[in-house]
C-alpha positions in Angstrom: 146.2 100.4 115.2 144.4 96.8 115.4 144.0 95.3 112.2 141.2 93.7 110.9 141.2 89.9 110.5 138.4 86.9 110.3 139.2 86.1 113.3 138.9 89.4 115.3 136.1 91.3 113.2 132.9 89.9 114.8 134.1 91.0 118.3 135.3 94.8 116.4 131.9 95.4 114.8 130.4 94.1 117.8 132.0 96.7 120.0 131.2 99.5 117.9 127.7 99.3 117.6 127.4 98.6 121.8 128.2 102.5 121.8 124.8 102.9 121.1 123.1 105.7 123.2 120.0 103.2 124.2 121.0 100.4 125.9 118.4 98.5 123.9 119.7 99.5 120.9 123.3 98.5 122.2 122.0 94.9 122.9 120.0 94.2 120.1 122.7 95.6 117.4 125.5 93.7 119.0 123.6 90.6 119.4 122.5 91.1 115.4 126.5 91.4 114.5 127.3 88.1 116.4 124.7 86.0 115.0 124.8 87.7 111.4 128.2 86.5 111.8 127.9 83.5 112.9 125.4 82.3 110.1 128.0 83.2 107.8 130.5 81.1 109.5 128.0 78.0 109.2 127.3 78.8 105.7 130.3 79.4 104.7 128.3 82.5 102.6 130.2 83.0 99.3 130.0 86.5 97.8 127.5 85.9 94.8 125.5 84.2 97.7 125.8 87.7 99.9 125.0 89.7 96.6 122.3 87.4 95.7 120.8 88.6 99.4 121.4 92.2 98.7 119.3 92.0 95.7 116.5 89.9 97.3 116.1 92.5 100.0 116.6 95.7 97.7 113.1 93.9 95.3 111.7 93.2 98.7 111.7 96.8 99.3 110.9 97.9 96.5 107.3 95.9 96.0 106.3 96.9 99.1 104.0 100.1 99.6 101.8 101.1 101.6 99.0 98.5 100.7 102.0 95.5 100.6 104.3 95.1 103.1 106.3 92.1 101.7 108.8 92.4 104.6 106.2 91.3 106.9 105.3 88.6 104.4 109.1 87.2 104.4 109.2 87.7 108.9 105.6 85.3 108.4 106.3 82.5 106.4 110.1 82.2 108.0 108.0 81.7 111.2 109.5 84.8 112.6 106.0 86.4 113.2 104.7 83.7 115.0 107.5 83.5 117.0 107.6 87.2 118.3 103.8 87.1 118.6 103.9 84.3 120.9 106.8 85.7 122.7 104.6 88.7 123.6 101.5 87.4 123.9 101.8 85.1 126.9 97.9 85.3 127.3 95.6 83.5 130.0 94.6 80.1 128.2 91.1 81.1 128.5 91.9 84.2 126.7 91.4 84.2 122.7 95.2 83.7 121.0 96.8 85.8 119.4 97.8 85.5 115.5 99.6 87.4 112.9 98.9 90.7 111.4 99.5 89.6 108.1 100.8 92.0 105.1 97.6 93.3 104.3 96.3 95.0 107.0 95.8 98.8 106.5 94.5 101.6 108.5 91.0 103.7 107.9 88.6 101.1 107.7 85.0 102.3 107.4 83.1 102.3 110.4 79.6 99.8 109.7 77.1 99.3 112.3 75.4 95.7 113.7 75.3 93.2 111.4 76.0 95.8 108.4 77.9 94.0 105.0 81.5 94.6 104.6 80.8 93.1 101.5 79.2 95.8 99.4 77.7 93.3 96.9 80.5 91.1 96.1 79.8 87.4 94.6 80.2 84.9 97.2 78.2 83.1 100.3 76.3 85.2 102.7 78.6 84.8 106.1 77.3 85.6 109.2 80.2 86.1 112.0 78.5 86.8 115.6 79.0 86.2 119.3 80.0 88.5 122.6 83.3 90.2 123.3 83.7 89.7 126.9 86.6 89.6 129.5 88.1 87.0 131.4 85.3 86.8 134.1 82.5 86.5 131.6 82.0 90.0 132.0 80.7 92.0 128.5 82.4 94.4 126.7 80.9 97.1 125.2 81.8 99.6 122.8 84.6 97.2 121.9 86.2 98.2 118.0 86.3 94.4 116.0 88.9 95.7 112.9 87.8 93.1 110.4 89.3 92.3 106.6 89.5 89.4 104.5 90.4 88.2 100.9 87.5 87.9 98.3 86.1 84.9 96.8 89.3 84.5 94.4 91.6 84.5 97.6 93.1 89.1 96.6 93.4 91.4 98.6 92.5 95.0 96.6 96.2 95.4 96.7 96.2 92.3 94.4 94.0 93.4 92.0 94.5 95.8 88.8 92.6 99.4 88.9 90.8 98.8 92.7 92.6 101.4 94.9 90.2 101.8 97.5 89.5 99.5 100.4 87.0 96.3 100.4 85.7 94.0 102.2 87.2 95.9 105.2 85.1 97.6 108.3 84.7 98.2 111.9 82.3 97.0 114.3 81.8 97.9 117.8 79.9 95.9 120.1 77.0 96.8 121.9 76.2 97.2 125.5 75.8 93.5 126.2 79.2 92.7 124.4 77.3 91.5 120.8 78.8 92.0 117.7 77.7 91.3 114.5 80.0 90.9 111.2 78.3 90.5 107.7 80.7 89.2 105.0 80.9 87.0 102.1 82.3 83.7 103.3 86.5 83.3 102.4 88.4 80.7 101.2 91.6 79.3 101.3 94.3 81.2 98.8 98.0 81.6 97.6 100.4 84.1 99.4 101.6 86.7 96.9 103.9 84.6 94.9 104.6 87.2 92.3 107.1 88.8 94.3 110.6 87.8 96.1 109.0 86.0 98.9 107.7 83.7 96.1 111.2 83.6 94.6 112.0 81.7 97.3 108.9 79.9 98.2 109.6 78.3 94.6 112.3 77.1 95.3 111.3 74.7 98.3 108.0 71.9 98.6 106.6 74.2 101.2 103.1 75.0 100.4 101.8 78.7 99.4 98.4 78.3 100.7 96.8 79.7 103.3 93.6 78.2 105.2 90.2 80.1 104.8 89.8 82.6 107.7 88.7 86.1 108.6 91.1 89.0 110.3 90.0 90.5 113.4 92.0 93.3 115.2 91.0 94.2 118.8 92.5 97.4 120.7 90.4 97.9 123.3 91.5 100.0 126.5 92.3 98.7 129.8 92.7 94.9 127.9 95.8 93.8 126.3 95.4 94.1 122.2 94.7 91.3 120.4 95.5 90.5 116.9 93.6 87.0 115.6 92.3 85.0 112.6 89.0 82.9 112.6 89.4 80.0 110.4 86.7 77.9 108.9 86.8 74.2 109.9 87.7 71.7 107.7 88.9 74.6 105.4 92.1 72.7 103.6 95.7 73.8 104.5 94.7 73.9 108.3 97.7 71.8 108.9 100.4 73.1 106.5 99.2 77.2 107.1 102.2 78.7 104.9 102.3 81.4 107.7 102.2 79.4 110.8 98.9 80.9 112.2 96.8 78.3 112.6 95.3 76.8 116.0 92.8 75.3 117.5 91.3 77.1 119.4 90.2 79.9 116.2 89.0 76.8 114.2 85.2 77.9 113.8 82.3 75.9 112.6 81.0 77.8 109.4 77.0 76.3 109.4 75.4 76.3 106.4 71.5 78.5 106.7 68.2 78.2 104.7 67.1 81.8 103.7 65.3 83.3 106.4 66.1 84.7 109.8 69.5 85.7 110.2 72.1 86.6 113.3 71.8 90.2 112.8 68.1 90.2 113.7 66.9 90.6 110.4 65.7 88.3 107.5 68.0 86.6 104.9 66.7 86.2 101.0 68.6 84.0 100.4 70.9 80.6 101.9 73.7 81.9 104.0 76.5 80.6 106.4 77.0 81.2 110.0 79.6 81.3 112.4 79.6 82.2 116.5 82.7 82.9 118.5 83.3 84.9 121.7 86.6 87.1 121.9 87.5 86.6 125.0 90.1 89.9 126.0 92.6 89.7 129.0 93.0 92.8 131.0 96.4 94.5 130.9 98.6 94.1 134.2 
């Protein structure tokens, strides 16, 4: 029988969970064990600081639902997201980049047609968000599926706000046979992360800012490209440079351009003074 010591228990647990049927599994659960172990090493981790952990991810659980996921809001503000999304996303550089999902994502999003509002009469700016979805040649796309959401005008989510349990400010637009698409909103603005939760426990606890930079969420899954999760952010929006989430870049940095009332992108007229913004999703084919 080989007993268990500091010095030998990293290499035992190790070994155990390499037995794994999947080799995948085997390398990713032994790998986990040896660095798990290894931060404790550095850390010396003390056992009120390990309990302390326990309890931050049993709350973390527990706040999440199906509307929050605020395990996906710890992975993006310790950069983790970022990280495996650029990882995986090794993209053409003419290709739009990639972004975070973001915890508020959700599936079911009514389908609207061109230049229909997402916005279903909610205060704000009239925002106009139009362009081509095309492919690396320059070629259009149609019948592409643009999964757009956003926060409202006080930076929530509906999962953020008391008594609103059905979806807003959240729709689908497919482009049309020359690659046009046409999104009407309300225009967004910067806002908090939930800090009501543990993520904000922590947040607290640090100078790192909570904000987030104004921008719009579009999800693209189109067959035959490779799928493509991005923000569009407004320029000169503040919190560009300090994104609590590490999303920002460059090349989704948009030009929101303020319009008199009259015509607007969708081909219709405006009554009143709205904002405009243009950007082509470029998608790069799968391999």
């Amino acid at each position: 029988m080989q007993l268990v010591t500091e010095d030998n228990i990293t290499e035992l647990a190790a070994a155990r969970w390499g037995t794994a049927h999947d080799p995948r599994t085997a390398e990713v659960l032994t790998a986990l064990v040896r660095h798990l172990h290894a931060f404790a090493r550095e850390v010396r981790l003390t056992e009120a600081e390990w309990i302390g952990a326990m309890q931050w991810l049993t709350r973390t659980g527990q706040i999440s639902d199906e509307k929050r996921e605020e395990f996906i809001l710890a992975s993006d503000v310790l950069g983790l997201s970022m990280l495996v999304v650029q990882m995986n996303h090794r993209l053409d550089p003419a290709a739009t980049p990639a972004t975070v999902l973001g915890p508020f994502h959700i599936d079911g999003s009514p389908e609207l047609g061109f230049g229909a509002d997402m916005s279903d009469g909610l205060p704000g700016v009239p925002l106009y968000v139009h362009g081509t979805v095309k492919d690396l040649d320059g070629k259009p796309v149609a019948g592409a599926v643009l999964d757009v959401w956003q926060a409202d005008t006080d930076g929530l989510y509906e999962s953020q706000v008391p008594d609103i349990d059905e979806a807003r400010l959240r729709a689908k637009y497919a482009t049309r046979e020359d690659g046009t698409y046409c999104v009407r909103t309300i225009a967004p603005r910067g806002y908090s992360i939930p800090m009501d939760g543990p993520v904000g426990d922590l947040i607290r606890q640090t100078d790192i800012s909570h904000f987030r930079p104004a921008h719009v969420h579009f999800l693209l899954n189109v067959p035959g490209y490779e799928p493509l999760i991005t923000h569009l952010f407004q320029e000169g929006a503040q919190y560009l440079d300090s994104d609590v989430v590490f999303g920002t870049k460059q090349e989704l940095v948009v030009a929101f351009e303020e319009r008199p009332a009259g015509p607007a992108p969708d081909g219709g007229e405006s009554a009143v003074p709205f904002v405009e913004a243009r950007y082509d999703f470029v998608l790069q084919p799968k391999a």
